[in-house]
PDB file of the backbone (N, CA, C, O) and the ligand in Angstrom, with CONECT records:
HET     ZN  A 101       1
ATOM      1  N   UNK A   1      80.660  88.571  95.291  1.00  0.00           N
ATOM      2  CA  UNK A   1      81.611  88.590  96.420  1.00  0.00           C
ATOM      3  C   UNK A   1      82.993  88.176  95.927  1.00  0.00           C
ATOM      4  O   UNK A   1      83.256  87.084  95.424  1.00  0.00           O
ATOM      5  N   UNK A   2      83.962  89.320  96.162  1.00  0.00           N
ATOM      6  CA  UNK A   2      85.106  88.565  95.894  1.00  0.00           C
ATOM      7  C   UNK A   2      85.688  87.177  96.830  1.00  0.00           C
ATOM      8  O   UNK A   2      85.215  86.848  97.918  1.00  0.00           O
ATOM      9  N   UNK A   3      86.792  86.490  96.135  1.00  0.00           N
ATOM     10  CA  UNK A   3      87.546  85.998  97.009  1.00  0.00           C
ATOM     11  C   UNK A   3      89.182  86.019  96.158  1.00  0.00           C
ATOM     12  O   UNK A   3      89.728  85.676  95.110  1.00  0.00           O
ATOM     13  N   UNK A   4      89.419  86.631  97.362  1.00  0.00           N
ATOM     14  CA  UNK A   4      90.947  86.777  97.086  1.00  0.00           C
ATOM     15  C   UNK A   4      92.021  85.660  97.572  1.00  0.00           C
ATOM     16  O   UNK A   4      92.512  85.860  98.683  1.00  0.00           O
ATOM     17  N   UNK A   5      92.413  84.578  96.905  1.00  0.00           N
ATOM     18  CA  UNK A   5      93.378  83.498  97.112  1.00  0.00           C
ATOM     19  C   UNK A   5      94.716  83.805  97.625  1.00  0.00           C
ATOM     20  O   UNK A   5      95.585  83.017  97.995  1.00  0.00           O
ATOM     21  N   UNK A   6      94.736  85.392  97.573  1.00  0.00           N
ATOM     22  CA  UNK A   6      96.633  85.788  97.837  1.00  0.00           C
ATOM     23  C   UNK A   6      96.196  85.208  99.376  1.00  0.00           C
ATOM     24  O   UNK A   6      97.208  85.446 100.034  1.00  0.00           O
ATOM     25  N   UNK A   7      95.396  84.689 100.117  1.00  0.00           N
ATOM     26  CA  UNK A   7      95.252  84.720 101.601  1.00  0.00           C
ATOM     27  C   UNK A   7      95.313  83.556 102.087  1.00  0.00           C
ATOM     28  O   UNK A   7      94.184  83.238 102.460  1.00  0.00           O
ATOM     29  N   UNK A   8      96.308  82.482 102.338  1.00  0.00           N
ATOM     30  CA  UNK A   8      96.549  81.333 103.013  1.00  0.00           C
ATOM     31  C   UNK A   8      95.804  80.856 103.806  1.00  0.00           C
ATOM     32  O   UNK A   8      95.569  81.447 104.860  1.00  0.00           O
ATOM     33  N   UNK A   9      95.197  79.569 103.482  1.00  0.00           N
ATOM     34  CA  UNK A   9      94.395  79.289 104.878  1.00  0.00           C
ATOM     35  C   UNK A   9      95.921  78.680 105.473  1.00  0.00           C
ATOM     36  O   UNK A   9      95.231  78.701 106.493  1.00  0.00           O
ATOM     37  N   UNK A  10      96.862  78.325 105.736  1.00  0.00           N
ATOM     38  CA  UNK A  10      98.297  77.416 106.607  1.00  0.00           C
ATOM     39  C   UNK A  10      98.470  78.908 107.006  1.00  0.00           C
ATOM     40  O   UNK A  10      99.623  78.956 107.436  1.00  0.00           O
ATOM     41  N   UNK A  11      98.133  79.679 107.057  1.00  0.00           N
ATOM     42  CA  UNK A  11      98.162  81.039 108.258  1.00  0.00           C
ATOM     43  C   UNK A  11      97.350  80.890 109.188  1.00  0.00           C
ATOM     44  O   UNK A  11      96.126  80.886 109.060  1.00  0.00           O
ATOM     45  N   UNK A  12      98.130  80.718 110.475  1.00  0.00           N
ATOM     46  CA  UNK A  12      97.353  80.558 111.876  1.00  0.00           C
ATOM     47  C   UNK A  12      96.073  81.588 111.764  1.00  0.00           C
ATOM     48  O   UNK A  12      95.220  81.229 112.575  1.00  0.00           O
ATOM     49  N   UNK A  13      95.810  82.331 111.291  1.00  0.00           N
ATOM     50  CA  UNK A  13      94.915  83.501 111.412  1.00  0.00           C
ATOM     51  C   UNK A  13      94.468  83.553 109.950  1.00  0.00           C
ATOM     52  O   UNK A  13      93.970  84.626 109.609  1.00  0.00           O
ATOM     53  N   UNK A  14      94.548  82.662 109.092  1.00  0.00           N
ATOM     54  CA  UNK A  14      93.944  82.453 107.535  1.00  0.00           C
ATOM     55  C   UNK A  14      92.563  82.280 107.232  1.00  0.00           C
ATOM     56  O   UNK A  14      92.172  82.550 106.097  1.00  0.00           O
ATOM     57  N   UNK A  15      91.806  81.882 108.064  1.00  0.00           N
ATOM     58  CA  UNK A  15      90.517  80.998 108.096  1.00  0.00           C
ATOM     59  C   UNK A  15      89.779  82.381 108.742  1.00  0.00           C
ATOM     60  O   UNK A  15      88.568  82.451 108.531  1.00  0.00           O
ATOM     61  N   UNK A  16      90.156  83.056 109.210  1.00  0.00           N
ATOM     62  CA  UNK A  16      89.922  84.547 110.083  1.00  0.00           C
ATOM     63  C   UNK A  16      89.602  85.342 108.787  1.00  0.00           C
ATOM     64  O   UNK A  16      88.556  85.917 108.490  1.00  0.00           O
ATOM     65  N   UNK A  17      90.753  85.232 108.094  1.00  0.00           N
ATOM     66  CA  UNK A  17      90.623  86.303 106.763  1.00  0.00           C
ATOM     67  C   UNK A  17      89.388  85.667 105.697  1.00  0.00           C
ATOM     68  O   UNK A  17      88.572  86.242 104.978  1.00  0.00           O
ATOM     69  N   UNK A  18      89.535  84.887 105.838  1.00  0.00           N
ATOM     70  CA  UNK A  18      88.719  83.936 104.722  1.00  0.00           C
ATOM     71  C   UNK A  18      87.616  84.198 105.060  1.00  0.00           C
ATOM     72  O   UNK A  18      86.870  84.589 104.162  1.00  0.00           O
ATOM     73  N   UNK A  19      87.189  84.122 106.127  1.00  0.00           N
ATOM     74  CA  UNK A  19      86.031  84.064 106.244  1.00  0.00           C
ATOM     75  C   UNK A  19      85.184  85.393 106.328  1.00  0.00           C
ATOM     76  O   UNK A  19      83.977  85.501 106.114  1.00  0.00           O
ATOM     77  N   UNK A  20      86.259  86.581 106.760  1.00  0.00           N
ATOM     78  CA  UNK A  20      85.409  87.663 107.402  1.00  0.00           C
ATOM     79  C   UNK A  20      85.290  88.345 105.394  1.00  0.00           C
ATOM     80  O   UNK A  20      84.515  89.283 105.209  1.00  0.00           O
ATOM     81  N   UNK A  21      86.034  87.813 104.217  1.00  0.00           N
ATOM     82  CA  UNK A  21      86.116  87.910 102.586  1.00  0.00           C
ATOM     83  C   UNK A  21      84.716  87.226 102.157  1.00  0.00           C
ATOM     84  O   UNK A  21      83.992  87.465 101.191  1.00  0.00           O
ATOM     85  N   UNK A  22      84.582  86.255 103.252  1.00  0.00           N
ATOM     86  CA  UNK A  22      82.854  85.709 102.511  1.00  0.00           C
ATOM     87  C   UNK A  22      82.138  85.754 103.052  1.00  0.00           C
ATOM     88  O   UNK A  22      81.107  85.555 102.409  1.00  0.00           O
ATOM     89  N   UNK A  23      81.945  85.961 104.251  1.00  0.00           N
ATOM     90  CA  UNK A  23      80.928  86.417 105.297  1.00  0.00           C
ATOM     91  C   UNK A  23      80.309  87.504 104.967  1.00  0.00           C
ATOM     92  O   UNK A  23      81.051  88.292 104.380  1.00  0.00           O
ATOM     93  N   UNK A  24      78.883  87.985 105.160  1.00  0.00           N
ATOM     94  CA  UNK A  24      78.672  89.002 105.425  1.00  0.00           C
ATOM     95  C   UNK A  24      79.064  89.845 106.234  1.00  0.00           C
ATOM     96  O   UNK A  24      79.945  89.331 106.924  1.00  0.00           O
ATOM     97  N   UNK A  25      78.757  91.523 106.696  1.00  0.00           N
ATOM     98  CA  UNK A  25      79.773  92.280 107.497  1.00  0.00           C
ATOM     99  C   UNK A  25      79.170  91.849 108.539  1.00  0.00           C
ATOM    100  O   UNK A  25      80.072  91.765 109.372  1.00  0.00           O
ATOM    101  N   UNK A  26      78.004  91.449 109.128  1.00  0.00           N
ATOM    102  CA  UNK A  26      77.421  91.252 110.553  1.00  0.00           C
ATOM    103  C   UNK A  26      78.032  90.314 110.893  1.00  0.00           C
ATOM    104  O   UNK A  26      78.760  90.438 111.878  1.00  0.00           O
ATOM    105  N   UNK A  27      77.972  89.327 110.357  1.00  0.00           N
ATOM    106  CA  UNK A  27      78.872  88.070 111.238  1.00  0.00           C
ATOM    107  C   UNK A  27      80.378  88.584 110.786  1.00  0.00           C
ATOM    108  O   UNK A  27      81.174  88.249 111.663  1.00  0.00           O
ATOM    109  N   UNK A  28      80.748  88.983 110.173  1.00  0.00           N
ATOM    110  CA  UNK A  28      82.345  89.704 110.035  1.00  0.00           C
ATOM    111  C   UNK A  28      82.711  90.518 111.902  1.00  0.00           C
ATOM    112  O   UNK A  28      83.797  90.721 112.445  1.00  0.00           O
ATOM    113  N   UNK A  29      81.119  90.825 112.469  1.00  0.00           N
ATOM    114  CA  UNK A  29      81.842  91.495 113.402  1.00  0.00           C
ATOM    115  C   UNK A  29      81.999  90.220 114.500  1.00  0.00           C
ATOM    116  O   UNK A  29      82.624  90.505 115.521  1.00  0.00           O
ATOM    117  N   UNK A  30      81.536  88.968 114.393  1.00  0.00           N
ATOM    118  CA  UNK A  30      81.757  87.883 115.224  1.00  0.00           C
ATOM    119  C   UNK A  30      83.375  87.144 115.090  1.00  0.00           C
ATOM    120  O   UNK A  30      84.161  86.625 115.884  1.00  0.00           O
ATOM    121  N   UNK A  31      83.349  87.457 113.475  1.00  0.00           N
ATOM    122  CA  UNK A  31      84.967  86.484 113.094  1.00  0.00           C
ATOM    123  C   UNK A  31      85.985  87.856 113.646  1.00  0.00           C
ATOM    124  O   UNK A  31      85.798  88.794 112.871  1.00  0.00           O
ATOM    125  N   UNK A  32      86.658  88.102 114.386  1.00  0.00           N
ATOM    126  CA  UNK A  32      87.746  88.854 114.363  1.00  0.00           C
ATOM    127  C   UNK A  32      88.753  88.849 113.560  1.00  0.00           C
ATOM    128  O   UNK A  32      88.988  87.954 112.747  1.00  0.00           O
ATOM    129  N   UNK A  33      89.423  89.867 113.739  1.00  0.00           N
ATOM    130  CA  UNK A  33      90.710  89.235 113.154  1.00  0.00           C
ATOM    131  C   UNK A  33      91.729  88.830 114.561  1.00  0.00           C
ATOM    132  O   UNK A  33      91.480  89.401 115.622  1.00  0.00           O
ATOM    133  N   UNK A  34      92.874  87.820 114.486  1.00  0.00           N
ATOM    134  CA  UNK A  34      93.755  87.065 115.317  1.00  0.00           C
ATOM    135  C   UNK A  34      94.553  88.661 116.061  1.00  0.00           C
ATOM    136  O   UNK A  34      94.752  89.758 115.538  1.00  0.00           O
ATOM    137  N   UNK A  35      94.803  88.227 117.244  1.00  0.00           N
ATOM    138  CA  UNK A  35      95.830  88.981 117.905  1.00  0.00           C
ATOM    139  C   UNK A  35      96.915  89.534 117.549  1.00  0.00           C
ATOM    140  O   UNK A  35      96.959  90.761 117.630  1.00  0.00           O
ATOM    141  N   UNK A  36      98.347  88.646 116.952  1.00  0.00           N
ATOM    142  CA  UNK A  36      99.304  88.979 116.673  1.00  0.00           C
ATOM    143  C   UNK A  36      99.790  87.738 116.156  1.00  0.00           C
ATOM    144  O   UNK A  36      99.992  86.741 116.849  1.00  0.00           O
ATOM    145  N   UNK A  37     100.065  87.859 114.293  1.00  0.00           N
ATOM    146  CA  UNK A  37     100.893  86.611 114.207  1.00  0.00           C
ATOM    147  C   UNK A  37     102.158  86.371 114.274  1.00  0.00           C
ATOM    148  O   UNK A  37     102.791  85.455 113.749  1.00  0.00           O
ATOM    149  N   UNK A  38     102.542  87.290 114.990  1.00  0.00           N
ATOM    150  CA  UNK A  38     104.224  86.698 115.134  1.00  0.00           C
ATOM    151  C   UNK A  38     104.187  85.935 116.430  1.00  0.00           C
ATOM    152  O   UNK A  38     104.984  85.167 116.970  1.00  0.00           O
ATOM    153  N   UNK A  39     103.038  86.384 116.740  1.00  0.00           N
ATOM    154  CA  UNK A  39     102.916  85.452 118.536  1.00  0.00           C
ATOM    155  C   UNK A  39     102.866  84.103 117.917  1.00  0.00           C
ATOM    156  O   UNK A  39     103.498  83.119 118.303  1.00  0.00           O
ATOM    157  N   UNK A  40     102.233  84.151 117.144  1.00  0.00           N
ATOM    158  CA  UNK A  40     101.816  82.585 116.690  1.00  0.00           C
ATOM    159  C   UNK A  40     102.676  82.021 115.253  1.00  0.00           C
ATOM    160  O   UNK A  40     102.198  81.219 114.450  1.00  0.00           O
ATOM    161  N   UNK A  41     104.123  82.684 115.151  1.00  0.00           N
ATOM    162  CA  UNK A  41     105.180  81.947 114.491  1.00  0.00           C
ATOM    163  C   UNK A  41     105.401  82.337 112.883  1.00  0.00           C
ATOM    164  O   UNK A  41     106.341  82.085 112.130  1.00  0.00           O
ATOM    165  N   UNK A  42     103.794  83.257 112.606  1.00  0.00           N
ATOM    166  CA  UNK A  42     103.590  83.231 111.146  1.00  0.00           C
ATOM    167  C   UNK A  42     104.065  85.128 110.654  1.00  0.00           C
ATOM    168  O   UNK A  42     104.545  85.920 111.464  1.00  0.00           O
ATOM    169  N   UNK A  43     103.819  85.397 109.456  1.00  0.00           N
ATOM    170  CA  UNK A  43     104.085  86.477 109.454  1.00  0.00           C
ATOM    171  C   UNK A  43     102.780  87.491 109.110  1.00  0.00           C
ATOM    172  O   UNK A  43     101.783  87.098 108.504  1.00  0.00           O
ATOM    173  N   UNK A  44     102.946  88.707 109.550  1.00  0.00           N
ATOM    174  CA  UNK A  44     101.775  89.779 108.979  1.00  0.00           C
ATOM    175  C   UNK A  44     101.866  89.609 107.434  1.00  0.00           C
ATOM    176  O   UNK A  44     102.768  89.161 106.726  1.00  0.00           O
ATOM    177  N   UNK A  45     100.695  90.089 107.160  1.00  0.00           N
ATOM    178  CA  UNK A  45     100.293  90.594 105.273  1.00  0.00           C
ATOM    179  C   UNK A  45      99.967  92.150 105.504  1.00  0.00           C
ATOM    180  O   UNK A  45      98.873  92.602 105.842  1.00  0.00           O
ATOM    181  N   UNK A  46     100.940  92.752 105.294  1.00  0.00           N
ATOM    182  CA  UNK A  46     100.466  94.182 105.241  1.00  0.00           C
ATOM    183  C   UNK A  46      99.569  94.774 103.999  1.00  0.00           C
ATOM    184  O   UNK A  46      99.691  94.481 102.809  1.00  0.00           O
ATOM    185  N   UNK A  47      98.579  95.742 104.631  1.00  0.00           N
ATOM    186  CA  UNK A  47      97.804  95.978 103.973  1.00  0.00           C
ATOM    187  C   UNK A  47      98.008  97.751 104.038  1.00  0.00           C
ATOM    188  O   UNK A  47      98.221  98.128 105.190  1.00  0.00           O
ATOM    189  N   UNK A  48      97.978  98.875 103.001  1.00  0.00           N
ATOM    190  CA  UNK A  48      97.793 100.526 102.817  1.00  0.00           C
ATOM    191  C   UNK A  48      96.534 100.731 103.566  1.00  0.00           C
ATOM    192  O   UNK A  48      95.451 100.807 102.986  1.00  0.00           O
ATOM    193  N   UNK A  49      96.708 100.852 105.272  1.00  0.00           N
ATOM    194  CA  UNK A  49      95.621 101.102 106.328  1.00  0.00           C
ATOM    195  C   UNK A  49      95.033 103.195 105.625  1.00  0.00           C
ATOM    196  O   UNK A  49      93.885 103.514 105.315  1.00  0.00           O
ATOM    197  N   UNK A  50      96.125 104.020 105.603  1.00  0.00           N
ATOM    198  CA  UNK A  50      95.530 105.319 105.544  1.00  0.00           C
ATOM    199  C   UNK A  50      97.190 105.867 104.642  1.00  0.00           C
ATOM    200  O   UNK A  50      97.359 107.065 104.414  1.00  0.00           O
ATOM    201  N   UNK A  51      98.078 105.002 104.299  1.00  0.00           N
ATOM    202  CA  UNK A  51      98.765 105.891 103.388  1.00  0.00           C
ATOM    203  C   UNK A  51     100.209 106.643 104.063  1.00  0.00           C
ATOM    204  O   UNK A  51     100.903 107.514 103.540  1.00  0.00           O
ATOM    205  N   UNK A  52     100.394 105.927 105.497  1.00  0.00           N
ATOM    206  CA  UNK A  52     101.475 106.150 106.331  1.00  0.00           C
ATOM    207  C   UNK A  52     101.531 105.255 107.422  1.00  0.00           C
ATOM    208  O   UNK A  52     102.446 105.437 108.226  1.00  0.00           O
ATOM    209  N   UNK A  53     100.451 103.981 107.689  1.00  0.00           N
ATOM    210  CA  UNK A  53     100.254 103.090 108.841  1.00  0.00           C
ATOM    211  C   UNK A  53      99.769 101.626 107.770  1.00  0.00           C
ATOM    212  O   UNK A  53      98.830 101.587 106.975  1.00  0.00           O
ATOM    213  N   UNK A  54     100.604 100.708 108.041  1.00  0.00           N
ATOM    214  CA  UNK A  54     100.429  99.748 108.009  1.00  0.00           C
ATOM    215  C   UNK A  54      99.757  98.889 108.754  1.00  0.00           C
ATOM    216  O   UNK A  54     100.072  98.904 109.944  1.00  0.00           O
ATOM    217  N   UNK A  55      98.538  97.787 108.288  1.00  0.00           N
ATOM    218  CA  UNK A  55      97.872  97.295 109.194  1.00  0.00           C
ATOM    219  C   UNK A  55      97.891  96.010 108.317  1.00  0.00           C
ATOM    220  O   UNK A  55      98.089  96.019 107.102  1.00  0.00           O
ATOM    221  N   UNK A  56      97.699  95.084 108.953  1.00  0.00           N
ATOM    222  CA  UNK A  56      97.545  93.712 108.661  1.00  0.00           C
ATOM    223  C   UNK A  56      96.298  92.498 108.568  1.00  0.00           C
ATOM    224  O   UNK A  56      95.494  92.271 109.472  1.00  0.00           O
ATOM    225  N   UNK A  57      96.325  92.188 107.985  1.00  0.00           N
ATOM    226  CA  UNK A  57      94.947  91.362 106.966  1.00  0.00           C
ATOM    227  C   UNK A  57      94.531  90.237 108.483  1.00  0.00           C
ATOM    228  O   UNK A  57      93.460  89.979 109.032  1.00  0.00           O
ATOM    229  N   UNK A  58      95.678  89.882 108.697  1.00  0.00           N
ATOM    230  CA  UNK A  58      95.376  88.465 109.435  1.00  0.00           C
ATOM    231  C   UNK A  58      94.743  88.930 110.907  1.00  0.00           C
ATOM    232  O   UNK A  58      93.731  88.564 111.504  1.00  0.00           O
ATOM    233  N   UNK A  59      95.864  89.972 111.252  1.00  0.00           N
ATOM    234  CA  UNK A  59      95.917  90.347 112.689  1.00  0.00           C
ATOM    235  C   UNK A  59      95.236  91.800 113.127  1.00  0.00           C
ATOM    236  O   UNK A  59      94.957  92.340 112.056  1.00  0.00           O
ATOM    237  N   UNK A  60      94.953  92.428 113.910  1.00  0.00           N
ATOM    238  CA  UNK A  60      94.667  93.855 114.586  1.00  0.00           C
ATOM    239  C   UNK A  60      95.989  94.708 114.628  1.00  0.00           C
ATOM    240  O   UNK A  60      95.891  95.900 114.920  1.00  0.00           O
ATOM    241  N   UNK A  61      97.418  94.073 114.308  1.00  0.00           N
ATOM    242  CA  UNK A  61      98.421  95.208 114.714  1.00  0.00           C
ATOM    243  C   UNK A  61      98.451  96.267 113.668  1.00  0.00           C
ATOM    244  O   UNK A  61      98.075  96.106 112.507  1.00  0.00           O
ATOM    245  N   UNK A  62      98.778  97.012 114.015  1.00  0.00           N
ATOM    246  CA  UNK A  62      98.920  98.064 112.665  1.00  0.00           C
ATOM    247  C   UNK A  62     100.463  99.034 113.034  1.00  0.00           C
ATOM    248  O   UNK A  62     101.002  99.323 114.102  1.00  0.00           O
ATOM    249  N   UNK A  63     100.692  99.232 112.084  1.00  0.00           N
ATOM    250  CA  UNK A  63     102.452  99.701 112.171  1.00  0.00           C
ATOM    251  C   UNK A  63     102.616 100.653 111.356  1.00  0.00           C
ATOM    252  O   UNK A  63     102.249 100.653 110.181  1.00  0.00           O
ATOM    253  N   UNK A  64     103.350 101.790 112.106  1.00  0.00           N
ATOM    254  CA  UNK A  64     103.528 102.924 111.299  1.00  0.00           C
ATOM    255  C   UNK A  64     104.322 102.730 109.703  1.00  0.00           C
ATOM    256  O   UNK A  64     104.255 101.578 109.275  1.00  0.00           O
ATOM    257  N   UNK A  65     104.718 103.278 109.216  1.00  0.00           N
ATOM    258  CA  UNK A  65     105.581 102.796 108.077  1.00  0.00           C
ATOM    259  C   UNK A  65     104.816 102.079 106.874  1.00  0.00           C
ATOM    260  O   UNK A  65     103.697 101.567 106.890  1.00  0.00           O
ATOM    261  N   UNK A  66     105.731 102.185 105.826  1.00  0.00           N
ATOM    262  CA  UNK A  66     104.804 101.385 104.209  1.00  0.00           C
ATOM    263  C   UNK A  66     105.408  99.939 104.157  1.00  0.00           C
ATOM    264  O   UNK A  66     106.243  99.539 103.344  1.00  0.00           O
ATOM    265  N   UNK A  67     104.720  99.095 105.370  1.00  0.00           N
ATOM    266  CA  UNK A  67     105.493  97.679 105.094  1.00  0.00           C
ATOM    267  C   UNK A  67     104.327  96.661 104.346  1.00  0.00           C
ATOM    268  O   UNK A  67     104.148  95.491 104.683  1.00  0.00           O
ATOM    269  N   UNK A  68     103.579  97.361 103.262  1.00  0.00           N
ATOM    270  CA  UNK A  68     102.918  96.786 102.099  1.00  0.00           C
ATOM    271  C   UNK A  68     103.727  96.569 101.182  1.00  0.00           C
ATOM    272  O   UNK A  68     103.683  95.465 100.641  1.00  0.00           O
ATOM    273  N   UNK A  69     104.839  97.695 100.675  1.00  0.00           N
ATOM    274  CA  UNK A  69     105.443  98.064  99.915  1.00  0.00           C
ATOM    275  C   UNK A  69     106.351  97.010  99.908  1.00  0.00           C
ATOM    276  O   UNK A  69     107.214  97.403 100.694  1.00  0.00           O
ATOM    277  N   UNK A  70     106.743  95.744  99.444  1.00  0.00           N
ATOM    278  CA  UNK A  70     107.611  94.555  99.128  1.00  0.00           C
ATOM    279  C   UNK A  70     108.807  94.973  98.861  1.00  0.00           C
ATOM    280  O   UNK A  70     108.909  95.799  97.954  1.00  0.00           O
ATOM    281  N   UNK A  71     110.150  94.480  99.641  1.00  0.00           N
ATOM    282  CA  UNK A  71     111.596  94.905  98.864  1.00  0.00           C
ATOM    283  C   UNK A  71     111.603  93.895  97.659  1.00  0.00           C
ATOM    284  O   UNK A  71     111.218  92.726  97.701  1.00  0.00           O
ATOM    285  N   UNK A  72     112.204  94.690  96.386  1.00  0.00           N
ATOM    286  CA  UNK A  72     112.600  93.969  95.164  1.00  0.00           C
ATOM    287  C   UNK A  72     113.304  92.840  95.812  1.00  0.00           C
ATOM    288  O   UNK A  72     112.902  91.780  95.334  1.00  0.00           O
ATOM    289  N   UNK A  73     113.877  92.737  96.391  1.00  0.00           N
ATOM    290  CA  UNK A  73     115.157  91.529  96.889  1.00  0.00           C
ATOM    291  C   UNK A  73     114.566  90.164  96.828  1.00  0.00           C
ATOM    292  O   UNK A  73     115.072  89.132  96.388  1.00  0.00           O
ATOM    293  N   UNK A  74     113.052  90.423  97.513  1.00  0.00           N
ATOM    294  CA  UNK A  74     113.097  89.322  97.678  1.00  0.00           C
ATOM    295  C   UNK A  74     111.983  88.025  96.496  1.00  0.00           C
ATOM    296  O   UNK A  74     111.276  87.017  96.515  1.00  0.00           O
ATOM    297  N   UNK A  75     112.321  88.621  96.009  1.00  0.00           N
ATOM    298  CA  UNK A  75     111.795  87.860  94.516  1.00  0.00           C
ATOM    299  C   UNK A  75     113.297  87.452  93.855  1.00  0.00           C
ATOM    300  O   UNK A  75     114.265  88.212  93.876  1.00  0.00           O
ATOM    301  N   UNK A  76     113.293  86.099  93.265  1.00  0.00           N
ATOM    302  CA  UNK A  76     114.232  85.985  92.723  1.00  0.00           C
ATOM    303  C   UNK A  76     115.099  86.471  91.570  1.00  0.00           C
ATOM    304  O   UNK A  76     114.438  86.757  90.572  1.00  0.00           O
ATOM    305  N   UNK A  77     115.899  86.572  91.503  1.00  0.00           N
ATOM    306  CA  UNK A  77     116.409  87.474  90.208  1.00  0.00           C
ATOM    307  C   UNK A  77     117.760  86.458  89.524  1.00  0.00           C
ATOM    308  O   UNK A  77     118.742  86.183  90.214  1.00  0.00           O
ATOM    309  N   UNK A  78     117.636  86.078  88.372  1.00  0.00           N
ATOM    310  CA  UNK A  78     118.352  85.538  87.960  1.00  0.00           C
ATOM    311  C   UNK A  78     119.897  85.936  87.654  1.00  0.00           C
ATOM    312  O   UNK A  78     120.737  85.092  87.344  1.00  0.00           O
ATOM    313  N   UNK A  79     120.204  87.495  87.795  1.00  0.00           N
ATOM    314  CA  UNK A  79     121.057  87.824  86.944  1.00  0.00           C
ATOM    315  C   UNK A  79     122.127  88.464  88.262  1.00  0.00           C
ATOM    316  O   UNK A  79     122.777  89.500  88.406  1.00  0.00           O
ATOM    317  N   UNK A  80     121.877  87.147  89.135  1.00  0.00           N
ATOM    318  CA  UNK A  80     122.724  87.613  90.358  1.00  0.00           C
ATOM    319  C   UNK A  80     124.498  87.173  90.050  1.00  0.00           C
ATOM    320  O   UNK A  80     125.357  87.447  90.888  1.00  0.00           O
TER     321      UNK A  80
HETATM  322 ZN    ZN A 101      99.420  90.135 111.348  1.00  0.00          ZN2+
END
């Protein structure tokens, strides 16, 4: 079983992800995933849902557009 650490449990909806990563899929269908985390202050983790819709690890929203795809910007760059 993997476990993938890129996934915060200090994400209101972290312990959601975590768990449904070590759970089996039957109780995966008991853990949901959270509503919406911007309701709850934090941000989505976009995930490549089908290759033109973005969907999110933590939450159920899913969003048209490639917002998996990270802007360079925001990594630091020294040679500013
Ligand atoms: Zn989300």
């Amino acid at each position: 079983m993997m476990f993938d650490s890129r996934f915060s449990w200090l994400h209101p909806y972290g312990w959601r992800t975590h768990l449904r990563a070590l759970l089996p899929l039957a109780i995966c269908e008991w853990v949901d995933k959270g509503e919406d985390c911007e309701s709850r202050g934090a941000d989505h983790f976009w995930y490549n849902k089908d290759g033109e819709n973005s969907a999110c690890y933590y939450c159920r929203i899913v969003r048209g557009g490639r917002h998996w795809v990270k802007p360079v910007s925001s990594n630091s760059s020294p040679t500013q």
